[in-house]
C-alpha positions in Angstrom: 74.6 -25.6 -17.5 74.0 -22.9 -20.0 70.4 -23.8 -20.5 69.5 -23.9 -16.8 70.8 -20.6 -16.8 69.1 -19.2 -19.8 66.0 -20.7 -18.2 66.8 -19.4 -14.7 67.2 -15.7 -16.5 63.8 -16.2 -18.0 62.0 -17.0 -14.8 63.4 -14.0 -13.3 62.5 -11.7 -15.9 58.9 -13.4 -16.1 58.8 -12.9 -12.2 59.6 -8.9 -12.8 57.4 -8.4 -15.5 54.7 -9.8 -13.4 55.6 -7.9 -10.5 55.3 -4.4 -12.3 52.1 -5.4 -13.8 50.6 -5.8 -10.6 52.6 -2.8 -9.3 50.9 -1.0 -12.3 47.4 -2.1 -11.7 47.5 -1.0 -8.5 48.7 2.7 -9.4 45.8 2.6 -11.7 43.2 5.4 -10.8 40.2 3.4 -9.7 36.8 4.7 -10.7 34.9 5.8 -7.6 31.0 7.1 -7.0 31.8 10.7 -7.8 33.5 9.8 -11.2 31.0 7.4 -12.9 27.8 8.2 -14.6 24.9 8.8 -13.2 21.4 8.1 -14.3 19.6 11.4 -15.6 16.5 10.2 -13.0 18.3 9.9 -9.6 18.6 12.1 -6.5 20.8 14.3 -5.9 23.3 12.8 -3.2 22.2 14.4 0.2 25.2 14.8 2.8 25.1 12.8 5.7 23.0 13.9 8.7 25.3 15.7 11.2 25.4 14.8 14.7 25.5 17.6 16.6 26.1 15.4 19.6 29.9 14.9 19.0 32.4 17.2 19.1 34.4 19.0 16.0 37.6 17.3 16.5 35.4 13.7 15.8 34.3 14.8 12.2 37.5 15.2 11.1 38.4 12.9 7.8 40.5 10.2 8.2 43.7 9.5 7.5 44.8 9.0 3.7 44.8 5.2 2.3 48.9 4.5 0.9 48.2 3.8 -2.6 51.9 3.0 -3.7 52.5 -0.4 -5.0 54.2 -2.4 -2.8 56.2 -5.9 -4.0 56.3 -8.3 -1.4 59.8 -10.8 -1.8 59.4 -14.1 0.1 62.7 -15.5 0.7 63.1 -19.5 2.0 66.3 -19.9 4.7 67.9 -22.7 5.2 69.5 -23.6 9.1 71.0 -27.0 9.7 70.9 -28.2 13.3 74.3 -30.3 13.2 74.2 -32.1 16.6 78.1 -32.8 15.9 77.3 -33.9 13.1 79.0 -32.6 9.6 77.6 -29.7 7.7 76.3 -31.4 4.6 76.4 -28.2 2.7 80.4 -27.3 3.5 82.4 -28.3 0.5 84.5 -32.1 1.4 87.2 -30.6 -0.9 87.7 -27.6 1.8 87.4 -29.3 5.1 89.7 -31.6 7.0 87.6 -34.5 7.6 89.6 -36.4 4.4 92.9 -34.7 5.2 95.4 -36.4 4.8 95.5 -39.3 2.1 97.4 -42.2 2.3 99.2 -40.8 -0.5 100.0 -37.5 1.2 101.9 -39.2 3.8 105.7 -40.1 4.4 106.6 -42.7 7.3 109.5 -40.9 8.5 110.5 -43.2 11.4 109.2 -46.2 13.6 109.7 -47.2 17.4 108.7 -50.6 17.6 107.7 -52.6 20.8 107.9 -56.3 20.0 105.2 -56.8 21.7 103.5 -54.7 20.0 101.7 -52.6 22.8 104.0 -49.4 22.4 104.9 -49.0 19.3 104.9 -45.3 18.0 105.1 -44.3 14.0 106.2 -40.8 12.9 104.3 -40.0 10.0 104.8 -36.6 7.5 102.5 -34.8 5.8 104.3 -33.8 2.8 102.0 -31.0 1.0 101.6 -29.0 4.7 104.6 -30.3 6.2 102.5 -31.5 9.3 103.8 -34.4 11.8 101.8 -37.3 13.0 102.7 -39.8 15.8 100.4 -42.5 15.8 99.8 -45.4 17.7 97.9 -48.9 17.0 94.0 -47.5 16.8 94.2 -43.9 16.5 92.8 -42.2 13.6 94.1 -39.9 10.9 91.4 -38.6 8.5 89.8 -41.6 7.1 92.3 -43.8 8.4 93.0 -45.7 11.2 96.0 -47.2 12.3 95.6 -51.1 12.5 99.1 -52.2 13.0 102.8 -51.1 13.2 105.7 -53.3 12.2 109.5 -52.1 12.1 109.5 -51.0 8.5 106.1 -50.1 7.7 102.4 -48.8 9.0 99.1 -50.9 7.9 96.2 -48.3 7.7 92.8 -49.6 7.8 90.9 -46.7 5.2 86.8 -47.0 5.1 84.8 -45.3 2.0 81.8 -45.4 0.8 80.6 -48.3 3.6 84.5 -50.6 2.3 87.2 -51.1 4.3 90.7 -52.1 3.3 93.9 -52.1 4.8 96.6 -50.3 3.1 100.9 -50.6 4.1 102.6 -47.3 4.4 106.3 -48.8 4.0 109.6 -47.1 5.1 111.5 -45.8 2.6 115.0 -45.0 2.4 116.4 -41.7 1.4 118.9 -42.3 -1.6 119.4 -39.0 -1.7 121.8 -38.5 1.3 125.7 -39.4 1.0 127.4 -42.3 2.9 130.6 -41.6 4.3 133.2 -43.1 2.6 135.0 -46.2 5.0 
């Protein structure tokens, strides 16, 4: 990291330097016919024959050349057409496309149909507190729900082109008191 730095510094300073060179050669006064020598055996320069044609307002001189330096910067952009597609350069980490893990998630309670057409799971997120009912095929994150039974949730999870099924099982809260018979 350090030396891709160090060598990204250098290519920016190289850049500069070469940018105020140029700058500088341009500033440079540029010899022109009325500066250099002459030879001791030519003609005096006559002026330019005058047309007497054209009015005053067409011999005027014209206007003065910008001799500043100029740098030009040439930046690339980047768009990304997604087409409902994801944004390839959006951080996974940040987005809810993963959210949430198998691990993130409490079954809280299950409804079951024993024939196994209605059954509804209550699911809890437990970092953001969110609640999920879920039904046989519907889709949380990554998973997708393959199959409720009374005491558990079997989640089919796909990554990286695998799929396996994982059980999400009931459990019992020990911390709460039983009455006392």
């Amino acid at each position: 990291m350090k030396r891709s730095i160090s060598f990204a510094m250098v290519f920016v300073a190289a850049l500069a330097s070469g940018a105020s060179a140029q700058a500088r050669a341009q500033a440079a006064p540029r010899p022109n016919a009325s500066t250099t020598a002459k030879p001791t055996n030519a003609k005096p320069a006559q002026p330019p024959p005058v047309d007497t044609k054209k009015p005053a307002a067409a011999t005027a001189l014209p206007p003065a050349v910008d001799t500043a330096p100029r740098v030009l910067i040439n930046r690339e952009v980047f768009a990304y057409d997604g087409d409902g597609r994801r944004d390839p350069f959006v951080s996974l980490l940040t987005t809810s496309d993963l959210r949430p893990l198998l691990t993130d998630l409490k079954l809280v309670a299950v409804a079951f149909d024993p024939r196994g057409q209605n059954s509804v799971a209550v699911l809890r997120d437990i970092t953001s507190k969110d609640q999920y009912r879920v039904r046989v095929g519907q889709a949380i994150g990554r998973m997708r729900v393959a199959a409720i039974q009374e005491k558990a949730v079997i989640f089919t999870i796909e990554e990286f082109g695998y799929s396996r099924q994982e059980i999400l099982p009931i459990i019992a809260d020990s911390t709460k008191t039983r009455p006392r018979p």
